[in-house]
Chimera marker file (.cmm) of the C-alpha trace (Angstrom):
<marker_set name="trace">
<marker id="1" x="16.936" y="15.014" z="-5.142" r="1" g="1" b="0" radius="0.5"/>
<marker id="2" x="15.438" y="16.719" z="-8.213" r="1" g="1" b="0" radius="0.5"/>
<marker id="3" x="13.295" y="13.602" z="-9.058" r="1" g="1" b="0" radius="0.5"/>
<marker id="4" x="12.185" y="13.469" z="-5.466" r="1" g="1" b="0" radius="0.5"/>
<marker id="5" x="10.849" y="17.520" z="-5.810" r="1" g="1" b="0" radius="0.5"/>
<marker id="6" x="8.995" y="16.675" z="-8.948" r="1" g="1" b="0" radius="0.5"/>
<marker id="7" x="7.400" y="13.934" z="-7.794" r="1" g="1" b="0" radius="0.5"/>
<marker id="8" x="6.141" y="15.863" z="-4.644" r="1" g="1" b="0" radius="0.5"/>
<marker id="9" x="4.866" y="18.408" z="-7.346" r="1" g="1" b="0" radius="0.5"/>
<marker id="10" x="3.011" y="16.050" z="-9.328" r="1" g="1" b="0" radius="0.5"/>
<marker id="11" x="1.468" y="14.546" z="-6.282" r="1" g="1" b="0" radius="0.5"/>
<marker id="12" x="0.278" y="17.778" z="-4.904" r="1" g="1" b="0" radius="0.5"/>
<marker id="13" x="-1.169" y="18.267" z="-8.058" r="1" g="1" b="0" radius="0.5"/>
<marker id="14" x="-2.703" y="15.105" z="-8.237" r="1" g="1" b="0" radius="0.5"/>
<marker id="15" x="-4.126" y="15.886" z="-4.855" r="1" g="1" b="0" radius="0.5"/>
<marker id="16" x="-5.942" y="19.053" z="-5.504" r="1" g="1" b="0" radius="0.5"/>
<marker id="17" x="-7.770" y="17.821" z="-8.228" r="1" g="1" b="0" radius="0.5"/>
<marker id="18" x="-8.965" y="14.623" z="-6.697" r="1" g="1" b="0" radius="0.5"/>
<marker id="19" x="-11.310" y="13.722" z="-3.817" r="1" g="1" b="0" radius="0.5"/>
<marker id="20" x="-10.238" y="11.799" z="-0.658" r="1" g="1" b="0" radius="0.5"/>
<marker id="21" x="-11.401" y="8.372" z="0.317" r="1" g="1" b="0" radius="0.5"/>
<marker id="22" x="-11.732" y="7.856" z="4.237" r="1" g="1" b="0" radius="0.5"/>
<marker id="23" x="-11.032" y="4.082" z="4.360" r="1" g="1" b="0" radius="0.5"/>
<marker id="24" x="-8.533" y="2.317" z="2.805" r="1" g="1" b="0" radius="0.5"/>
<marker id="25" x="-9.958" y="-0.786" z="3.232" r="1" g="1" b="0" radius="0.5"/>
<marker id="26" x="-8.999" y="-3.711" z="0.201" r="1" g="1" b="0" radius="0.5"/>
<marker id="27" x="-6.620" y="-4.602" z="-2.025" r="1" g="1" b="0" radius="0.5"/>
<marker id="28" x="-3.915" y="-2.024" z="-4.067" r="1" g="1" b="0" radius="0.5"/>
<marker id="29" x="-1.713" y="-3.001" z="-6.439" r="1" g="1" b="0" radius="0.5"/>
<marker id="30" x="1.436" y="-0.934" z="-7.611" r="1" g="1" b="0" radius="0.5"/>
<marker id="31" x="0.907" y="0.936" z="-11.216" r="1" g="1" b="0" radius="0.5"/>
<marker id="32" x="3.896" y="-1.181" z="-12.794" r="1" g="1" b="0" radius="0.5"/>
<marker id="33" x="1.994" y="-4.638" z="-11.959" r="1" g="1" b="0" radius="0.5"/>
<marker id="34" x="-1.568" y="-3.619" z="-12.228" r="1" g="1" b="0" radius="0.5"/>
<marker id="35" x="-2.762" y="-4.954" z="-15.323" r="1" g="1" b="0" radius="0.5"/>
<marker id="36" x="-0.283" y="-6.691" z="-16.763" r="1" g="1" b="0" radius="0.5"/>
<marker id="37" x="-0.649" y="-10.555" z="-18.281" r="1" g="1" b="0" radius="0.5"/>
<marker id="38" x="1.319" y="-11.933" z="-15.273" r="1" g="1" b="0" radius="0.5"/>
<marker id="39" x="-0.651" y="-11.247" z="-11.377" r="1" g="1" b="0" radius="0.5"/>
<marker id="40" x="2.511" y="-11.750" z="-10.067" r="1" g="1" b="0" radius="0.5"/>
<marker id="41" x="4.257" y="-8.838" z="-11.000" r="1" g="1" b="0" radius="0.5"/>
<marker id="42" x="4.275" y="-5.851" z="-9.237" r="1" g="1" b="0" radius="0.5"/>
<marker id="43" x="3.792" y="-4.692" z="-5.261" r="1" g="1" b="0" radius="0.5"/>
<marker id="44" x="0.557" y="-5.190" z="-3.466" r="1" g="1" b="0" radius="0.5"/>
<marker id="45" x="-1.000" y="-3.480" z="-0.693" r="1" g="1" b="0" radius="0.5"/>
<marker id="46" x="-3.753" y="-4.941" z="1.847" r="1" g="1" b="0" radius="0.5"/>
<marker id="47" x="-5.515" y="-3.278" z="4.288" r="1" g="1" b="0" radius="0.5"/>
<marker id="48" x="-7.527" y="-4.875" z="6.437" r="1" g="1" b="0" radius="0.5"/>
<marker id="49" x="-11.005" y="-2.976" z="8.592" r="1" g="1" b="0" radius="0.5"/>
<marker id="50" x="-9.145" y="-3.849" z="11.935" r="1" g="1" b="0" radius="0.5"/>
<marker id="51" x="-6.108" y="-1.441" z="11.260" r="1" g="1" b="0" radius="0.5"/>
<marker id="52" x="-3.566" y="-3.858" z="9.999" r="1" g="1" b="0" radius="0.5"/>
<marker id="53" x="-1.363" y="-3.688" z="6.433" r="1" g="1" b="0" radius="0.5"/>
<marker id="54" x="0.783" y="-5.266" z="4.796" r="1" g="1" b="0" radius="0.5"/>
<marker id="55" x="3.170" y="-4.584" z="1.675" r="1" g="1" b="0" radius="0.5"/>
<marker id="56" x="4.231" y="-7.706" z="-0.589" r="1" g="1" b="0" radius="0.5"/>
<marker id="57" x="5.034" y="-9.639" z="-3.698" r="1" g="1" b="0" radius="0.5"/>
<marker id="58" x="3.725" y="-12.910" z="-4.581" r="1" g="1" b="0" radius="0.5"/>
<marker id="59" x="6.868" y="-14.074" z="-2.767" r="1" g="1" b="0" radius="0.5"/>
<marker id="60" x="8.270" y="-11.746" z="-0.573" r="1" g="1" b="0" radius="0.5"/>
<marker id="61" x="6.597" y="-9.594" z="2.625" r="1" g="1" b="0" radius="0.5"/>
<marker id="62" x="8.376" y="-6.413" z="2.641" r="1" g="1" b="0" radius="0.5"/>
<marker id="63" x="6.417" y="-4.607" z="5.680" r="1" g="1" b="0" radius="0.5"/>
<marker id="64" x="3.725" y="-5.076" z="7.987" r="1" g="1" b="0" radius="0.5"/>
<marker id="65" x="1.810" y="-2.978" z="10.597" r="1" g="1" b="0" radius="0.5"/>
<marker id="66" x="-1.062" y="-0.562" z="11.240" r="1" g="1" b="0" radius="0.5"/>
<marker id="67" x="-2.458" y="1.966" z="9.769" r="1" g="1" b="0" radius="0.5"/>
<marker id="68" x="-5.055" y="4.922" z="11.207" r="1" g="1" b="0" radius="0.5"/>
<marker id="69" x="-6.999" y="7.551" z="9.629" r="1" g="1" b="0" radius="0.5"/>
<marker id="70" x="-5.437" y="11.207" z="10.213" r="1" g="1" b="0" radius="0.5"/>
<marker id="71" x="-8.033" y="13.854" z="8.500" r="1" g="1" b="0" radius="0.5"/>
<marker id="72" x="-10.824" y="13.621" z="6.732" r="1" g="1" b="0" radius="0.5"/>
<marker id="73" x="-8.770" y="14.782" z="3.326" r="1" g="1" b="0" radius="0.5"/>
<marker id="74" x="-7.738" y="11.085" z="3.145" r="1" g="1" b="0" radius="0.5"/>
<marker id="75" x="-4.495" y="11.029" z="4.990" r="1" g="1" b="0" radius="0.5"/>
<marker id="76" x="-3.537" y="8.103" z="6.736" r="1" g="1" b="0" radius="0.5"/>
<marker id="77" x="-0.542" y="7.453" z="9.630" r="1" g="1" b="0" radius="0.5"/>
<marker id="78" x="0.885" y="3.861" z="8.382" r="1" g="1" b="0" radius="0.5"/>
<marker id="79" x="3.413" y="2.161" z="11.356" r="1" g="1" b="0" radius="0.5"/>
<marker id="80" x="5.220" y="-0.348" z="10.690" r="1" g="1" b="0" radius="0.5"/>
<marker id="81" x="5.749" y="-3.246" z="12.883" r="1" g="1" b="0" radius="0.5"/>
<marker id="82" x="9.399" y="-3.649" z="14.836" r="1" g="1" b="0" radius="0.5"/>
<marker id="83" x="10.851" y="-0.936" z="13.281" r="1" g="1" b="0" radius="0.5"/>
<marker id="84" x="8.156" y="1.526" z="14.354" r="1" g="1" b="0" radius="0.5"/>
<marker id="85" x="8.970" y="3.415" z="10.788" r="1" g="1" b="0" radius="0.5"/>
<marker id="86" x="6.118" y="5.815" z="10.371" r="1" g="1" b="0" radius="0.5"/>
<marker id="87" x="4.834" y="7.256" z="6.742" r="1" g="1" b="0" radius="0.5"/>
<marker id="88" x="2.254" y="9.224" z="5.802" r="1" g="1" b="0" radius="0.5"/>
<marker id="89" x="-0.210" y="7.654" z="2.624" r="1" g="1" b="0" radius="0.5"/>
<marker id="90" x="-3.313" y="9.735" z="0.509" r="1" g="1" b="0" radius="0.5"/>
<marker id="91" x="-5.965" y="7.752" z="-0.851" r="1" g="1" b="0" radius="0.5"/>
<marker id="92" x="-7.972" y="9.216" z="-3.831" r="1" g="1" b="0" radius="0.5"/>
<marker id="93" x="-11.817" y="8.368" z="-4.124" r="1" g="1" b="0" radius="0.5"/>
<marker id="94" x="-10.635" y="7.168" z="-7.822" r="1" g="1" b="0" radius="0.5"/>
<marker id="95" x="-8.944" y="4.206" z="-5.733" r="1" g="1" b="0" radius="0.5"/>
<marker id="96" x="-5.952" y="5.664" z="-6.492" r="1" g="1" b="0" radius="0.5"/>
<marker id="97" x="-3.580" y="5.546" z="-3.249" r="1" g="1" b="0" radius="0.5"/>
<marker id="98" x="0.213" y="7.752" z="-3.332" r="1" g="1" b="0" radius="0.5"/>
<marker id="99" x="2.815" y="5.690" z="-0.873" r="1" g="1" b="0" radius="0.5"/>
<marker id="100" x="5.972" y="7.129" z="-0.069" r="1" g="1" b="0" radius="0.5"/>
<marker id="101" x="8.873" y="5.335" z="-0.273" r="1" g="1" b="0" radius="0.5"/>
<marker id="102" x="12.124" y="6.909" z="0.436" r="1" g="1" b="0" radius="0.5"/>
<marker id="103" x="12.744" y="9.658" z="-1.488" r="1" g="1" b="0" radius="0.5"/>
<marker id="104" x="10.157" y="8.725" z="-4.136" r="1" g="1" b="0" radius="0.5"/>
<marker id="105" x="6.228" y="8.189" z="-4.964" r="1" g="1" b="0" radius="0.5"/>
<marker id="106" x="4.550" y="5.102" z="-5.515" r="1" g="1" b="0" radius="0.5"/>
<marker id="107" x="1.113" y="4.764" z="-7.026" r="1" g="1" b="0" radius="0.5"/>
<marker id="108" x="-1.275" y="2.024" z="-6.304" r="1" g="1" b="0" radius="0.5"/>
<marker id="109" x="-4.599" y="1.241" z="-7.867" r="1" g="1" b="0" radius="0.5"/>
<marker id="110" x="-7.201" y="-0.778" z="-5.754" r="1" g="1" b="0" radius="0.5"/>
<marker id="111" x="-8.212" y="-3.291" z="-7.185" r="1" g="1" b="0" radius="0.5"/>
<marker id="112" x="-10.488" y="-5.121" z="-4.454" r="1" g="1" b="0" radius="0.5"/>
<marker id="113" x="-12.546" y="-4.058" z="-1.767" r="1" g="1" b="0" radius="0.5"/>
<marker id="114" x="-11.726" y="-6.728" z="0.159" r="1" g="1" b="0" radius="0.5"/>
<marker id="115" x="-8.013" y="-7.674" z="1.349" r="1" g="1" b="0" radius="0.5"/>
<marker id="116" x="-6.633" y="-10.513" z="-0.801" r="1" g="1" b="0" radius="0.5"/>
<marker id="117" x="-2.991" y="-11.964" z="-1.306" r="1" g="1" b="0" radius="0.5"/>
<marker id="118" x="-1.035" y="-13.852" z="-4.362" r="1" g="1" b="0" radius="0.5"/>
<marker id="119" x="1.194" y="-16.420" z="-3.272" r="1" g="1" b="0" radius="0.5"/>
<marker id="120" x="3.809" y="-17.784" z="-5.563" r="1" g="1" b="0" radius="0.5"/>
<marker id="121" x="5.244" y="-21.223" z="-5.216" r="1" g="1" b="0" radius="0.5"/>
<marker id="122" x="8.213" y="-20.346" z="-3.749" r="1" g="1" b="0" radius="0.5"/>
<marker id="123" x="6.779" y="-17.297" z="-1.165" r="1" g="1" b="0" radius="0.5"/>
<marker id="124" x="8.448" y="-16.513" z="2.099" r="1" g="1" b="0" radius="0.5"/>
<marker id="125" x="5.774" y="-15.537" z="3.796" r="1" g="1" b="0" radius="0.5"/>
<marker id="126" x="2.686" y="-17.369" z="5.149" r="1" g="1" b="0" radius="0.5"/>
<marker id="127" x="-0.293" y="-16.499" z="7.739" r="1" g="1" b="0" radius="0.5"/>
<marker id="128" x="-0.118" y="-17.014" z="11.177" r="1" g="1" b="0" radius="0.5"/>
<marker id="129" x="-2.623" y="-18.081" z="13.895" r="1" g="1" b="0" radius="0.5"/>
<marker id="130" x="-4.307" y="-14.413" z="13.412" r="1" g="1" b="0" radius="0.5"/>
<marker id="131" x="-4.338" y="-13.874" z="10.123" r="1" g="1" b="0" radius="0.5"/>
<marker id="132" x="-1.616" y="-12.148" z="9.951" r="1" g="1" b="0" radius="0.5"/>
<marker id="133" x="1.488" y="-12.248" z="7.079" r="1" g="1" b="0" radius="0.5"/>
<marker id="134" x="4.568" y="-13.061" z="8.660" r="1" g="1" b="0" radius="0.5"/>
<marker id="135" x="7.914" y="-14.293" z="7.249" r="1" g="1" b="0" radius="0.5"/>
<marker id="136" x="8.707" y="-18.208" z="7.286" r="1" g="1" b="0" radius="0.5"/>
<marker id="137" x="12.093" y="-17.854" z="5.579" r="1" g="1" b="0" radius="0.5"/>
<link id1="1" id2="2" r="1" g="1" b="0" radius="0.2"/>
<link id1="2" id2="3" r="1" g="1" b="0" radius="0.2"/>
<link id1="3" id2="4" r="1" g="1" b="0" radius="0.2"/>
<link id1="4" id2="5" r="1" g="1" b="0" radius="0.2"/>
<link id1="5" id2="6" r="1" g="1" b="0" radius="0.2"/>
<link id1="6" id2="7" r="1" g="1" b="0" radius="0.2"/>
<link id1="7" id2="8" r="1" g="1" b="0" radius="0.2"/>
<link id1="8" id2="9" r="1" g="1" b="0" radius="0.2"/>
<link id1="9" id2="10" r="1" g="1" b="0" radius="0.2"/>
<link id1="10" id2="11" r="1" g="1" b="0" radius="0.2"/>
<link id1="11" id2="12" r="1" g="1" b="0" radius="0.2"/>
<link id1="12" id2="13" r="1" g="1" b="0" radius="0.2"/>
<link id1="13" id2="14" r="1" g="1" b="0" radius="0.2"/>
<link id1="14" id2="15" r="1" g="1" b="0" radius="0.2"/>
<link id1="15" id2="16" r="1" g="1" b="0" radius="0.2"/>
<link id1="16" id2="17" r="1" g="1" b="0" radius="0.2"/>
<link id1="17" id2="18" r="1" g="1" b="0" radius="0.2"/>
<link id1="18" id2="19" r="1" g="1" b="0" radius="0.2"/>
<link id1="19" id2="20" r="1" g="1" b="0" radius="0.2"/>
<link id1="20" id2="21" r="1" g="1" b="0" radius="0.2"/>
<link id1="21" id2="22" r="1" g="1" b="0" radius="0.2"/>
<link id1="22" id2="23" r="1" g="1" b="0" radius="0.2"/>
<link id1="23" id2="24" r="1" g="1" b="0" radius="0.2"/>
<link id1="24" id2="25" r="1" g="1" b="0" radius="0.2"/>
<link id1="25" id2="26" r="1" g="1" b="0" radius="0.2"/>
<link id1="26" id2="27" r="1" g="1" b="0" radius="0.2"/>
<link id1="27" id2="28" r="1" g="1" b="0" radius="0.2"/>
<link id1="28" id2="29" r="1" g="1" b="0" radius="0.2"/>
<link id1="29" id2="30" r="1" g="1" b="0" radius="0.2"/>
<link id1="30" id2="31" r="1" g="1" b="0" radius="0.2"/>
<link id1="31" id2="32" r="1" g="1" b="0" radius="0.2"/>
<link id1="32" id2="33" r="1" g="1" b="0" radius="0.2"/>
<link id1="33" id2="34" r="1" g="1" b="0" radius="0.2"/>
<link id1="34" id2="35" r="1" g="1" b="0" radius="0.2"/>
<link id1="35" id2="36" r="1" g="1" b="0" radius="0.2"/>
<link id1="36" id2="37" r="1" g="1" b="0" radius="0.2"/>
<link id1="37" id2="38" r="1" g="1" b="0" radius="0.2"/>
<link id1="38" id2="39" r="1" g="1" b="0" radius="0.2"/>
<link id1="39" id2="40" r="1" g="1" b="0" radius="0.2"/>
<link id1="40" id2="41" r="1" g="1" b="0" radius="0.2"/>
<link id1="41" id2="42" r="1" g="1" b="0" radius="0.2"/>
<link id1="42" id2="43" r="1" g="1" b="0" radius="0.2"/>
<link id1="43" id2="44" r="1" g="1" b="0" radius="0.2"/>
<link id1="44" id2="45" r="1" g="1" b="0" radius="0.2"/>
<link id1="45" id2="46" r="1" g="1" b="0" radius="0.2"/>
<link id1="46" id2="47" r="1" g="1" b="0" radius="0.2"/>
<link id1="47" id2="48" r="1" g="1" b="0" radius="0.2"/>
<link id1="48" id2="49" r="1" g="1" b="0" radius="0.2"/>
<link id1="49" id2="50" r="1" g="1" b="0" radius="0.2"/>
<link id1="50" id2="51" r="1" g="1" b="0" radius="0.2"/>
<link id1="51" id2="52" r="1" g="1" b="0" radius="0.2"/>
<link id1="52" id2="53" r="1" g="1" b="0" radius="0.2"/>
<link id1="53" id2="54" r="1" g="1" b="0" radius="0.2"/>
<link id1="54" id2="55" r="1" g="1" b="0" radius="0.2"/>
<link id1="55" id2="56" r="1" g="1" b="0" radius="0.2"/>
<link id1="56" id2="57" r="1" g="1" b="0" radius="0.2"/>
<link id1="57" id2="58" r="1" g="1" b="0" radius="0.2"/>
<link id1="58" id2="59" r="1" g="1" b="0" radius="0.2"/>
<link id1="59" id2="60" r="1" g="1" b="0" radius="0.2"/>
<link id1="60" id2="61" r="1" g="1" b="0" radius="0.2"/>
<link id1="61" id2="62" r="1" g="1" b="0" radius="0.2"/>
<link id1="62" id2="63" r="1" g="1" b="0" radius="0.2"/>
<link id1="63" id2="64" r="1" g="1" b="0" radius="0.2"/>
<link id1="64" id2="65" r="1" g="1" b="0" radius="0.2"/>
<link id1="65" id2="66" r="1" g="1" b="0" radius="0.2"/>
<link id1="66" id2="67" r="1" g="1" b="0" radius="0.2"/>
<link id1="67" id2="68" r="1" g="1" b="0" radius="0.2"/>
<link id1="68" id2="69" r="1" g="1" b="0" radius="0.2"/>
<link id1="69" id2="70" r="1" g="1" b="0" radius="0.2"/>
<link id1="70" id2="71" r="1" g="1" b="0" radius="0.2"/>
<link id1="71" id2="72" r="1" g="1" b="0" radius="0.2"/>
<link id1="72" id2="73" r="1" g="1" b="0" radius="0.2"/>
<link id1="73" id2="74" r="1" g="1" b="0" radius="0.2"/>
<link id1="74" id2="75" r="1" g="1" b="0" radius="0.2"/>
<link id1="75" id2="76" r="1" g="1" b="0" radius="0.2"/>
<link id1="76" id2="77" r="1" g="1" b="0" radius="0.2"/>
<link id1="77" id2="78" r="1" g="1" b="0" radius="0.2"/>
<link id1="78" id2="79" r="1" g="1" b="0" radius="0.2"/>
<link id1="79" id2="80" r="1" g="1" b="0" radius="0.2"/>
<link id1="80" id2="81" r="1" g="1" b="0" radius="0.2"/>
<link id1="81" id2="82" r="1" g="1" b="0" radius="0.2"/>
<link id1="82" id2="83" r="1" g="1" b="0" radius="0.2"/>
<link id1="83" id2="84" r="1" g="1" b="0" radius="0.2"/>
<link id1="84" id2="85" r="1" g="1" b="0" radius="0.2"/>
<link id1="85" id2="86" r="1" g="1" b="0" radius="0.2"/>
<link id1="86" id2="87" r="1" g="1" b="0" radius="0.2"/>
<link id1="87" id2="88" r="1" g="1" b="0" radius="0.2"/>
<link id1="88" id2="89" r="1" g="1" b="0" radius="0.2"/>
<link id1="89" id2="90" r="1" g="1" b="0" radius="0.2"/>
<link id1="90" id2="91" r="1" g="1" b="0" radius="0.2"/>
<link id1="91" id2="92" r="1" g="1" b="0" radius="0.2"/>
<link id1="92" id2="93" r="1" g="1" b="0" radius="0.2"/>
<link id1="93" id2="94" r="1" g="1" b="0" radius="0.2"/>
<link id1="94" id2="95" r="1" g="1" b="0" radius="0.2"/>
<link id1="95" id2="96" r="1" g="1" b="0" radius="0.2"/>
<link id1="96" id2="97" r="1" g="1" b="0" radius="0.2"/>
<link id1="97" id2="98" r="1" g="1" b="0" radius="0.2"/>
<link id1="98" id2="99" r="1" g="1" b="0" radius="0.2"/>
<link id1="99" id2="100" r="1" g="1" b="0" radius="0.2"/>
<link id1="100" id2="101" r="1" g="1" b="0" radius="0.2"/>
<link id1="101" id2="102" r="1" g="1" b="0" radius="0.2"/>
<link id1="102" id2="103" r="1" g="1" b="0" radius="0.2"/>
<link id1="103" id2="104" r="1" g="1" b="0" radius="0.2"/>
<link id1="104" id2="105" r="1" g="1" b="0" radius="0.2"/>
<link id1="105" id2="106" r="1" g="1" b="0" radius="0.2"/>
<link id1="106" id2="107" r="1" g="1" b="0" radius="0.2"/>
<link id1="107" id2="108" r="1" g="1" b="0" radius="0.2"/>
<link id1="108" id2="109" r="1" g="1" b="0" radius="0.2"/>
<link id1="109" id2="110" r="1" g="1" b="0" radius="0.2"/>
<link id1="110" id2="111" r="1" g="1" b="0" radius="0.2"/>
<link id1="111" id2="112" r="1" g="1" b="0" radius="0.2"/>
<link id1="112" id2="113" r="1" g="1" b="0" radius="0.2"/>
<link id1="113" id2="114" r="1" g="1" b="0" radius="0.2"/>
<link id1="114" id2="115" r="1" g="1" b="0" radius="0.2"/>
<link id1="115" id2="116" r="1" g="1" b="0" radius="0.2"/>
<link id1="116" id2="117" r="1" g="1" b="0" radius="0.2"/>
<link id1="117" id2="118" r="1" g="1" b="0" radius="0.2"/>
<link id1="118" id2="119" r="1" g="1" b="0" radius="0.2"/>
<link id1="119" id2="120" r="1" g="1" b="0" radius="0.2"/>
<link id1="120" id2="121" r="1" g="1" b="0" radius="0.2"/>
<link id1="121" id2="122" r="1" g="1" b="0" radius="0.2"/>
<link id1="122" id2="123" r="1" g="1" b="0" radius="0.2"/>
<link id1="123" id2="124" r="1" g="1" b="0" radius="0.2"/>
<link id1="124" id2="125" r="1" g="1" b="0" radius="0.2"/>
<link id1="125" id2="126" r="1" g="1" b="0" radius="0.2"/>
<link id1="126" id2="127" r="1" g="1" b="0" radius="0.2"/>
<link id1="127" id2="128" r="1" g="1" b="0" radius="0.2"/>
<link id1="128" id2="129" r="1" g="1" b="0" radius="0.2"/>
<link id1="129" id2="130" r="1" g="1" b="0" radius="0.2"/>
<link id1="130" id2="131" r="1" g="1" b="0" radius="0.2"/>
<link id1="131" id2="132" r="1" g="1" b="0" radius="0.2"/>
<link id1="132" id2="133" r="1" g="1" b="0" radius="0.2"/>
<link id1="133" id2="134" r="1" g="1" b="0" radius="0.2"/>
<link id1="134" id2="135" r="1" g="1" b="0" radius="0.2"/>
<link id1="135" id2="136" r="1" g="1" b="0" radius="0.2"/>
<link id1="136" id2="137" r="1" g="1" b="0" radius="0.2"/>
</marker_set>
């Protein structure tokens, strides 16, 4: 619980000294992957210009669903499909992007402007008919 209010500190923090971004459109990448020697590491984020994102590993989709623009100070309304689980995500003009995740934080860096996917050899996920991710296991 104490790690959970210091990270909301440090975010607000973050937030007041950064600009917001009003589209999340591209590729993230989670701060623990992003630039490391192997692409594979790490969490990814895509979002696409026709609302939908999705959260994955080069071999596992973890969440799909849609995402809309709340206020101009870069908060966006993410819903995820089937479970209808709703969160709340803040996208910096630095292309940084702060995605909760239970009781914690997690940073992202974008590192496309377009949407774009890893897929390992042995991935559970593929795209379907529209484009979408979608498990296969």
């Amino acid at each position: 619980m104490l790690f959970a209010f210091i990270s909301l500190i440090l975010a607000l923090i973050l937030f007041f000294q950064k600009p917001y971004r009003t589209t999340l459109e591209g590729t993230y990448r989670s701060v623990e992957g992003y630039g490391s020697d192997d692409p594979m590491l790490g969490y990814s984020l895509i979002f696409r210009r026709d609302g939908y994102y999705a959260k994955f590993t080069s071999t596992t989709l973890y969440e799909t669903g849609t995402f809309e623009l709340m206020n101009p100070e870069g908060r966006f309304r993410l819903t995820a499909d089937g479970s209808g689980t709703v969160r709340h995500v803040w996208a910096m003009k630095d292309g940084q992007l702060c995605f909760p995740e239970g009781d914690d934080l997690e940073f992202y860096t974008q590192v496309s402007d377009f949407p774009a996917t890893v897929c390992g050899p042995d991935a559970t996920w593929e795209y379907n008919e529209e484009g979408k991710l979608v498990n296969i296991s």
